[in-house]
Structure formats: structure tokens, C-alpha cells
C-alpha positions in Angstrom: -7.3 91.6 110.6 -6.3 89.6 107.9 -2.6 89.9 108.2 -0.4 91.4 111.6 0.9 94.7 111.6 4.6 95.2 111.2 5.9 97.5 113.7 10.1 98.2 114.7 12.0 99.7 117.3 11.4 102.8 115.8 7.8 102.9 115.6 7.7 102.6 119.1 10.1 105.0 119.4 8.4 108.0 117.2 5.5 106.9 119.7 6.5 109.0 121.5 6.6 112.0 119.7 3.9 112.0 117.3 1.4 108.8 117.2 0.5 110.2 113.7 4.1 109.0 112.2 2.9 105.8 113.8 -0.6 105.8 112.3 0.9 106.6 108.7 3.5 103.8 109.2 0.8 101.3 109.5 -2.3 102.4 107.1 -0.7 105.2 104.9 0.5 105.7 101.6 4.5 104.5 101.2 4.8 106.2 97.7 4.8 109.6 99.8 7.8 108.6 101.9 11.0 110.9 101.5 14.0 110.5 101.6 16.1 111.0 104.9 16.9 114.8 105.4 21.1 116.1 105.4 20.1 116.5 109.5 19.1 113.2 110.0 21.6 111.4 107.3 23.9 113.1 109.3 23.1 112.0 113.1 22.5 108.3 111.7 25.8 108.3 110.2 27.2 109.7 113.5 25.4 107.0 115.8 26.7 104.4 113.3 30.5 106.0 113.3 30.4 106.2 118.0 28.8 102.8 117.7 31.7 101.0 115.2 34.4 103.0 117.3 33.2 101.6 121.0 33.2 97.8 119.5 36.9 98.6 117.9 37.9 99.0 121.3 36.3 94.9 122.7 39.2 92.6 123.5 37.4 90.3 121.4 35.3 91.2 118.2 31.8 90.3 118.5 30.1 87.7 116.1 28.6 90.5 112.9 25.8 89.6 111.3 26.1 90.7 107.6 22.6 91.6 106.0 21.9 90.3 103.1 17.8 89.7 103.3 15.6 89.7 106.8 15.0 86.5 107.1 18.6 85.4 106.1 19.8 88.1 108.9 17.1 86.6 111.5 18.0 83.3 110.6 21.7 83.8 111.1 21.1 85.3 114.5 19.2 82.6 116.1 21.9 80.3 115.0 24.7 82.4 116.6 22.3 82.4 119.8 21.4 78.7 119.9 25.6 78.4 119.5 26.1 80.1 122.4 28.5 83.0 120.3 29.5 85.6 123.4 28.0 88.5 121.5 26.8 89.3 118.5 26.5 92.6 117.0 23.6 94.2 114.7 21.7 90.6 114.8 18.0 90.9 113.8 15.4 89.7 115.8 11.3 89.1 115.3 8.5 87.7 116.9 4.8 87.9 116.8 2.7 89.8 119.3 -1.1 88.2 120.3 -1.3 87.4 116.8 -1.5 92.0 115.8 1.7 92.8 115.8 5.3 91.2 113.8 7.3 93.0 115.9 11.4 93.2 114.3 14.2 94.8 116.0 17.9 94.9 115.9 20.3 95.8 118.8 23.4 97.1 118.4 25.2 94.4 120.5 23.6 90.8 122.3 26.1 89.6 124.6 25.3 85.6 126.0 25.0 85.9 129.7 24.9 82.7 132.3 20.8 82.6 132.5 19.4 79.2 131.5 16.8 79.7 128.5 15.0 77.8 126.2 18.7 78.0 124.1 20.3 76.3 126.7 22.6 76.7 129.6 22.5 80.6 129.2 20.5 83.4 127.1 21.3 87.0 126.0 20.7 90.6 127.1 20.2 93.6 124.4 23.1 96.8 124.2 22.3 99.8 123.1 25.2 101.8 122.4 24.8 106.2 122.2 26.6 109.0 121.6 25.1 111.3 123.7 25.9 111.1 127.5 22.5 109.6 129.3 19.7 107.7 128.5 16.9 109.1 127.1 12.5 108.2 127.4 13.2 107.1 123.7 16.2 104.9 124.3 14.4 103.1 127.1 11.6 102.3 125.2 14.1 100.9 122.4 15.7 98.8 124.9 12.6 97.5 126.5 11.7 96.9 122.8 14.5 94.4 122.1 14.3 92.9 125.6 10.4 91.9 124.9 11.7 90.5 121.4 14.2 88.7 123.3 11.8 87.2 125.6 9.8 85.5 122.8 12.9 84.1 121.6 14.8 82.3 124.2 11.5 82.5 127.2 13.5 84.3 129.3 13.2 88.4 130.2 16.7 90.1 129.8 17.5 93.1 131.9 19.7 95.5 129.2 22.2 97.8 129.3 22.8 101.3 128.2 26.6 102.1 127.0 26.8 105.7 127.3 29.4 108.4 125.4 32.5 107.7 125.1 35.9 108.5 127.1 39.2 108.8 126.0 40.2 105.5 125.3 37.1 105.2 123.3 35.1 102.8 125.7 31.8 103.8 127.3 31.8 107.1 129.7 29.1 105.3 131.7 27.3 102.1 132.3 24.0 101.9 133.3 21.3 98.9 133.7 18.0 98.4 132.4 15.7 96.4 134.4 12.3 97.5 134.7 9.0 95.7 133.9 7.8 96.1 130.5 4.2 97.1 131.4 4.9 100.6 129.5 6.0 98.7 126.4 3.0 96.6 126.4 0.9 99.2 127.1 1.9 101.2 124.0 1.3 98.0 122.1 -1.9 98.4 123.4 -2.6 101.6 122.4 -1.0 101.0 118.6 -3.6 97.8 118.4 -6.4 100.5 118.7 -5.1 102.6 115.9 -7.9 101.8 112.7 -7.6 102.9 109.2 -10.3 105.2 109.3 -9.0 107.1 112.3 -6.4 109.3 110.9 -4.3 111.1 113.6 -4.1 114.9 113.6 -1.1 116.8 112.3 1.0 118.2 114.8 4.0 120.3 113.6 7.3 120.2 115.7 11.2 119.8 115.5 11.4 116.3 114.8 9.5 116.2 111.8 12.6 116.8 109.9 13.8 113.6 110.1 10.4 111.7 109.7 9.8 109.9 106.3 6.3 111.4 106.0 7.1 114.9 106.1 6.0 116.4 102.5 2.9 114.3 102.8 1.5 116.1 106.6 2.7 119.7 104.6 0.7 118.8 101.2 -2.4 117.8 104.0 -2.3 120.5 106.2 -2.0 123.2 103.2 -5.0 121.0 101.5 -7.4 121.6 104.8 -6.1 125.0 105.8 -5.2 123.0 109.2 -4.2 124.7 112.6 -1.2 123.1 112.3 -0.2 126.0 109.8 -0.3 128.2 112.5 3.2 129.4 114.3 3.5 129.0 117.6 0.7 126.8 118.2 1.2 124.5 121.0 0.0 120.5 120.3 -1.5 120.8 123.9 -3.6 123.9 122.1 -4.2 122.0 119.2 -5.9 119.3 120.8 -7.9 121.0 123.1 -9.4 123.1 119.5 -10.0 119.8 117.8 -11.9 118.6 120.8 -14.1 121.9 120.2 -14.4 121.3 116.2 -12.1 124.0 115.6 -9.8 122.1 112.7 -9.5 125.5 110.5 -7.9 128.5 109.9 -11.1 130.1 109.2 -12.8 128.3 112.4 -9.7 130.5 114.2 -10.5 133.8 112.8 -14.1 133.0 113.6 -13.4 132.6 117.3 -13.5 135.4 120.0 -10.3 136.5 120.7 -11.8 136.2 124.3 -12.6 133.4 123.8 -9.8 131.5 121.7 -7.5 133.1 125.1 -9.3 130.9 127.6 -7.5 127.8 125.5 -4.4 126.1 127.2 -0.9 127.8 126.6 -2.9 130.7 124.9 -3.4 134.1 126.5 -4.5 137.0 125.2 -1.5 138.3 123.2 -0.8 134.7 121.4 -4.5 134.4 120.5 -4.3 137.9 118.7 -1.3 136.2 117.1 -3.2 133.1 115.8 -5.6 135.6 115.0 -3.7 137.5 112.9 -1.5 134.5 111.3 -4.9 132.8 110.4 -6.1 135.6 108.5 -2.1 136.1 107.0 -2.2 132.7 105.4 -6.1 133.0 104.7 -5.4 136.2 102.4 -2.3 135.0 101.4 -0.7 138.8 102.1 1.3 140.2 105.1 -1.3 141.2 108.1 -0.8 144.2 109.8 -0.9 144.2 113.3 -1.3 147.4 115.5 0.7 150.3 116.2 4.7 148.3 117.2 6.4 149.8 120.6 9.3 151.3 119.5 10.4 152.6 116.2 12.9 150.7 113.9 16.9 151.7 114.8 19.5 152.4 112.5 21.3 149.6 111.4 25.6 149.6 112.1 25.8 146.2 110.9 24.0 143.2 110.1 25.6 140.2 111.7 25.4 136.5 111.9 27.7 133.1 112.5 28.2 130.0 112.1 28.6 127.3 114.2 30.3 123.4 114.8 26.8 121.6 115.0 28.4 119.0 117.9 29.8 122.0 119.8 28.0 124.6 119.1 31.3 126.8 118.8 31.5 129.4 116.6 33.6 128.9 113.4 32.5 131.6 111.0 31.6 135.9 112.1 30.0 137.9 109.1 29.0 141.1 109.0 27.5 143.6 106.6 27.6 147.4 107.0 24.4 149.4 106.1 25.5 149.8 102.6 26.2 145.8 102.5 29.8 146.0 101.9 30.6 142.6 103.5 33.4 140.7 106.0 34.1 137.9 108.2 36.6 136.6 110.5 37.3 132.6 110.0 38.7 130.2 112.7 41.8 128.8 111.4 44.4 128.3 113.5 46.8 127.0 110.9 46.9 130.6 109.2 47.2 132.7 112.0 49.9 130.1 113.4 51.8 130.6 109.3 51.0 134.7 110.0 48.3 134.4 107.0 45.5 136.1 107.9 43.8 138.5 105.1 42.9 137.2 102.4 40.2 137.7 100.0 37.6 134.9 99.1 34.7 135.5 96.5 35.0 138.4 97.5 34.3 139.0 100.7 37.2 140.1 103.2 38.3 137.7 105.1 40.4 137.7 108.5 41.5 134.6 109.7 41.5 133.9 113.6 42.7 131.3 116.1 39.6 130.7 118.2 36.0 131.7 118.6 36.6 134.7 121.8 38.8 136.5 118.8 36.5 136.4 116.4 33.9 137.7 118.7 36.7 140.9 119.3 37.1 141.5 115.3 33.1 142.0 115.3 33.7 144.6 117.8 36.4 146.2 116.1 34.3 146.6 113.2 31.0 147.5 115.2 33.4 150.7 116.5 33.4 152.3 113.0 29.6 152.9 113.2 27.3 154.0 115.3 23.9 152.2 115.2 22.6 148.9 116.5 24.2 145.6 115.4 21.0 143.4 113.6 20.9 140.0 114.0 17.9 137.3 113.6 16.9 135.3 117.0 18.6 134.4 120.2 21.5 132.3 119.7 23.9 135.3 118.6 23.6 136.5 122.0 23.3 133.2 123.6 26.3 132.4 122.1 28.2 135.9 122.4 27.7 135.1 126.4 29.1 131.7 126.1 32.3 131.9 124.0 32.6 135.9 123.4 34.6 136.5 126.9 33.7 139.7 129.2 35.3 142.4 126.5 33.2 141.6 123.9 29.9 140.9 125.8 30.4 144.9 127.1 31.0 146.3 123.8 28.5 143.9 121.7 25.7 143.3 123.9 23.9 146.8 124.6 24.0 146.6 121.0 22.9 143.7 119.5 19.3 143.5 118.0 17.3 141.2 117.2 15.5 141.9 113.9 12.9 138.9 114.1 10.6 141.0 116.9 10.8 143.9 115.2 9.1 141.8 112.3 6.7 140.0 114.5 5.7 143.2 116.4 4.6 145.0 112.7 3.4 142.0 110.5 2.1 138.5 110.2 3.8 137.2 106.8 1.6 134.2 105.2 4.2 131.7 105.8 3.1 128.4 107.0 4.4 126.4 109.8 5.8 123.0 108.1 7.5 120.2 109.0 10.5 121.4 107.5 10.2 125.2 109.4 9.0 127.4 111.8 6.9 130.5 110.8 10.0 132.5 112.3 12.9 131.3 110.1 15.4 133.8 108.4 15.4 131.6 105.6 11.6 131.3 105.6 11.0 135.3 106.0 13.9 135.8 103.0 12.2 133.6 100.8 9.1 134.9 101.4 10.0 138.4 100.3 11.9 137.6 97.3 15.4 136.6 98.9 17.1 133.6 97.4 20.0 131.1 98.9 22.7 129.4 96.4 21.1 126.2 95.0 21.2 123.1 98.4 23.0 126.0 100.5 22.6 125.5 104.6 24.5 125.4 107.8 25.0 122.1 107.7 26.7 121.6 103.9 28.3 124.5 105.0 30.1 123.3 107.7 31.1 120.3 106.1 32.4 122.4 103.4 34.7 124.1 106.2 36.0 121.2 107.5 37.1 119.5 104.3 38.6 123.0 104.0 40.3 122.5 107.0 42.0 119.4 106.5 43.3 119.5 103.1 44.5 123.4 104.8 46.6 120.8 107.5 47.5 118.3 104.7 49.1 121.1 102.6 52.2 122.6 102.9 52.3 126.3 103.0 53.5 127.4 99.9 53.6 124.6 98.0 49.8 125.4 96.7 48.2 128.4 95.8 45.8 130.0 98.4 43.3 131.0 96.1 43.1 127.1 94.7 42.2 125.7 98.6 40.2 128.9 99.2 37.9 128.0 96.7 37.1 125.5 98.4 35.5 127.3 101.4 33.9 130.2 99.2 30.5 128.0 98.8 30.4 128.0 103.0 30.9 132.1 102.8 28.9 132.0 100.0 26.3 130.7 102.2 26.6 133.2 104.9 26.9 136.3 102.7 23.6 135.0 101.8 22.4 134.8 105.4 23.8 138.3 105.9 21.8 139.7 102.6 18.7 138.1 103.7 18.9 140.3 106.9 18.9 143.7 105.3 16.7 142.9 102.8 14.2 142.1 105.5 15.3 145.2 107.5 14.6 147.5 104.3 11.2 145.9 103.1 10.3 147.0 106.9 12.0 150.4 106.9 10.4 150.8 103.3 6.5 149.9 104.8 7.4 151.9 107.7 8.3 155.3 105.6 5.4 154.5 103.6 
């Protein structure tokens, strides 16, 4: 090899999920790279936000290493450590690896501990610093990852340490040690070191390809090769076992048995007839009809969705259409309810302003009363989350009629909508767009949520009175705008259904 590979803490890390992220690091194309996705701009800025709050809160600032190249930042670090600096945050570290691998790294924290080292009288242990409340497979292999670049560096092996969450104050909610051998680093090392050029890793669809660099380039292949990956549902364990047989193709799928294609792993008889029927969707490029469904279609009372704090997961925003799509929605404001305020009308959609999520949850019910008829709605979480934060009322009166419309779908058609890095086969927003729905221009739950919280605050920063309502409502009609859009996507699926079904 005539120069080493460059591999980071985060190779190692996607390792773990798909070793064809990896493979693409190394030998593929970098002029197909994306950039990051809102999702995963979003939890990087959030890491970055927990991790400058917990140092704020160090009786003594640590030593900050201020990038300006890699080698200037490397070089700056291994002066701080041959100084003996107590800790030094976001340092950058490198070393080579039996002559494969340049290996670079940088912990969030090095803090100089009494160990004699090849720097002298002591040597330094890695930090990692997370938001969420325990350690994960992926944040021990990151850890192990600096304490192996450590060893190179000052001939000593480091145990680390994990700062977990935060508490009230704003210091770590737990502490926890890392100490284990690093055979499972080295042995992915290992494995990476047999990765060739020629030996391109499959494509295997899941949820973290959304924040992966490489995501439009695996879509534009799979579409190209009419890969298994296209098809919804389809487990990696599944996948694999296939490849092993030669079966790469959507064709090789409608090709195989049904009898046979059930024998696979995490198959069965019902999801091979759904590959089945998928494969020949996307083949055709028209909706598949499946057999006779089990129960007819129900009227429709309302079609309902919400909208939800992504850290939380409370709800922040009920909408609701009536059959003939006249729209409305309650909003959590607790600010209007507290100033009496709470009716207004926002691009035109009526609004009712509430103090928490369990009355929002009791508006939907009043509304639901008006009509009989079942209350659509597209997947679980609207009855997941109708269970968590409704309260007992509202789970009575909502629950024996909440639908979900996605089955009803599923059970009648297979649409030719690809699985993709960027959705499941089963999205609203994929099924909508599909049959001629369309979403304001960079509309989603996330911009919309954002959109309620500035909202929010310049709501708390203002003065009742002092500015007009409509000028700071404007400012949350994009976010309704969003989930009127949501709403309209619904019945427009219900009634290209109840149209076929008529038909």
C-alpha cells in the first residue's frame, strides 16, 4: 500500500453500524459526500452546546486548543502534554498503526493524571463528555479509540472516563470508568485492514443513514442496480443471507418461490408476499395490488396528527381536519392561556391555545364529539403518545377510535416507492408525494419546531399589548403551515383509496 489509510474516531464508530460507510470512507468517491442533514446538524450542535456547558461549570478552565490546521492543532497538543497542562480540552491526537492505518482523534477533555509516561512524571486519560444518560457500544469504542492514540503517544495505556448527562447544577449526572483491554479495538482494526478497493460493501438501508455523508450516492446505486435494499422492510440479516444465495435483485426476488423466499431469516410467509409484491411495485413502476384487504375502509370523523418537542417527545402542536377538510389545532402556549388569549386565527386555520399537552389531547376530543366516524391518523406514535401524555379521559374517548390509515394502505397496495437512506417505504410524506401531494418548499418537523420555539420566546419577550398578535403569529404560521400540510396529505391518501375502492 503505497500510502496508510486515514481512519478517525468516527470511522470506527460507524463500524459499527454499516462497514459500507467505512469502505466508502477509505476507497470511494469524496465529490459524492453531502452535506450534514437538519437531524444531524442539529444533535452535533446539541453535543457541542452539553459539552461547552459541563466545562463552564470546572473550577478551573481547561487548556483549549484553538484549530487552526491539523498539524498546528496536534502540534499544540503534545506541547500542552509534554508541559504537564492539568487538562486540555478538544486537543488532537494521531499516530500510525503497523504502518495501515494514520489513526486521528480528538477527545473532548485530557486531564494529566499521576502515571509516569514517556512525558514525564505523569500522563493523561481521554473524557468523553454525552448528553444522553449512559454509555453506549459506540461511545465505548470512541473512548477505547482515543485511549489506543494515547498509548502511542506517551507509552502508557489510559483507562477513560465517561461523563454522563447532566444534573442541575450542570455537572455530570454520573461518572463511570473505562478500563477494559482494547482487543475489540484492535480487532476492528483488523478487520478495516482487510477492506480492498475491489470489495465494495453491500448497501444496507436503516435509520442512521441520515446522518451519513454518503447517503445520495448508496440511493443513486441501489436505484442504478434495482438492489434489495429498495425493498421496505427488509431486514440486513435477510439481506445478507440473499446475497450469499446470488439473489442481489429485484427481479431475482420476484423470481423466487414465495415458499421458498419464506424459509429466509426474519421472513415468513406474509413478509415474503410483501417483498414479493414491493419488488414487482418498483419493477413496474405502478401501485401493486394485493389480495382481497380484511375489513372495509371506515368513515373518516377527522383526520388527525401532532407535533412533538424532539428531546421530549411532548406534544406541542394537535391538528385536525373534518371529512370535508375544514381545519384546527390546539397550540401549547401557556403565556396566552395565562393572558386569557386563546382563539385566534393563523393562516387560517383556527387556532386554540392551551397550557399543556393532557389539554390539548381534551380539545381533540371535544371536536372528535361532533362526528361520528373513526379518527385517521398515520402510524403508532399518535396512540403511543395519546397513552403517555393524553391522561385517562382522553384515552377512553380517543382510543376506540383512533385509526391508523398506513395498514389500511399496506393491506390494499404496494406503492413503487423505494426504501432510501433518507425514508422508509411507509412514510406519510413518502406516500403523499407519491400520489401527487406536495409540502411547503424545506417544510419538516424539525424546522417546524424551531419555528415554534423562536415563536415562543419573542411571545415571553413581548409584552401583551404592546405588539400586534397577528405580527408575532406570523411567525408560527410556517410551523401550521407545515402540519395543515401533514393533515392534507392524510385525506388525500384516504380518498385516492376510497376512490380505487368504489372503483
Amino acid at each position: 500500500m503505497s500510502r496508510p489509510m486515514t481512519l478517525t474516531d468516527s470511522t470506527l464508530v460507524w463500524l459499527h453500524r454499516c462497514t459500507r460507510r467505512v469502505w466508502l470512507d477509505l476507497y470511494g468517491d469524496r465529490t459524492l459526500q453531502v452535506a450534514d442533514s437538519p437531524v444531524a446538524a442539529r444533535r452535533a450542535t446539541a453535543g457541542v452546546v452539553h459539552e461547552a456547558a459541563v466545562m463552564a461549570t470546572m473550577r478551573e478552565p481547561a487548556s483549549h486548543v484553538e484549530v487552526t490546521d491539523w498539524p498546528t492543532l496536534v502540534a499544540e497538543t503534545q506541547a500542552l502534554m509534554r508541559a504537564g497542562a492539568a487538562e486540555i480540552c478538544q486537543g488532537g491526537l494521531d499516530a500510525c498503526g503497523d504502518r495501515l492505518f494514520r489513526l486521528y482523534g480528538r477527545p473532548d477533555l485530557l486531564r494529566r493524571i499521576p502515571q509516569p509516561s514517556l512525558l514525564g512524571a505523569w500522563s493523561y486519560e481521554p473524557v468523553e463528555i454525552t448528553p444522553h444518560g449512559a454509555a453506549t457500544p459506540h461511545d465505548e469504542i470512541q473512548i477505547d479509540f482515543y485511549r489506543w492514540l494515547l498509548t502511542q503517544t506517551q507509552g502508557y495505556t489510559p483507562e477513560g472516563e465517561f461523563w454522563l448527562g447532566a444534573n442541575a447544577d450542570g455537572q455530570p449526572a454520573m461518572i463511570l470508568r473505562r478500563s477494559e483491554p482494547l482487543t475489540v479495538l484492535e480487532r476492528h482494526l483488523h478487520q478495516i485492514a482487510g477492506f480492498q478497493p475491489d470489495t465494495e460493501s453491500a448497501i444496507a438501508f436503516a435509520s442512521h443513514c441520515i446522518y451519513c455523508a454518503w447517503r445520495s450516492a448508496c440511493d443513486s446505486a441501489a436505484e442504478a442496480r434495482q438492489d434489495i435494499a429498495l425493498l421496505g422492510g427488509l431486514d440486513r440479516r435477510t439481506a445478507e443471507a440473499l446475497r450469499d444465495d446470488g439473489f442481489t435483485s429485484l427481479t431475482s426476488i420476484v423470481a423466487l418461490p414465495t415458499a421458498r423466499l419464506d424459509r429466509y431469516p426474519y421472513v415468513g410467509a406474509i413478509r415474503a408476499a410483501q417483498f414479493h409484491a414491493h419488488a414487482q411495485a418498483l419493477i413496474s413502476g405502478t401501485p401493486y395490488r394485493k389480495g382481497v384487504p380484511p375489513s372495509p375502509l371506515p368513515t373518516p370523523a377527522l383526520f388527525f396528527d401532532i407535533e412533538s418537542c424532539p428531546d421530549t417527545q411532548d406534544p406541542w402542536a394537535f391538528g385536525w381536519l373534518d371529512a370535508a377538510g375544514t381545519p384546527g389545532m390546539a397550540i401549547v402556549s401557556t403565556r396566552h392561556v395565562d393572558a386569557k388569549s386563546t382563539q385566534v386565527i393563523i393562516a387560517d386555520i383556527p387556532v386554540i391555545f392551551v397550557c399543556n399537552p393532557a389539554e390539548g389531547w381534551q380539545q381533540v376530543v371535544i371536536r372528535a364529539r361532533r362526528d361520528a366516524g373513526a379518527i385517521l391518523h398515520w402510524g403508532r406514535y399518535e396512540q403511543e403518545c395519546l397513552v403517555r401524555t393524553g391522561g385517562k379521559r382522553a384515552q377512553a374517548a380517543l382510543r376506540p377510535r383512533l385509526a391508523d390509515l398506513h395498514p389500511m394502505l399496506d393491506d390494499r397496495y404496494a406503492l413503487p416507492i423505494p426504501r432510501s437512506t433518507t425514508q422508509t417505504v411507509g412514510r406519510l410524506k413518502a406516500v403523499g408525494t407519491y400520489l401527487g401531494h406536495r409540502w411547503p418548499d424545506e417544510a419538516d418537523w424539525l424546522r417546524a419546531w424551531e419555528q415554534y420555539t423562536a415563536w415562543q420566546e419573542q411571545v415571553a419577550q413581548t409584552p401583551f399589548g404592546s405588539t400586534p398578535a397577528e405580527t408575532l403569529n406570523q411567525h408560527l404560521a410556517p410551523a401550521l403551515g407545515y402540519l395543515r400540510a401533514d393533515l392534507e396529505a392524510l385525506r388525500h391518501v384516504w380518498i385516492w383509496l376510497h376512490e380505487r375502492e368504489a372503483a
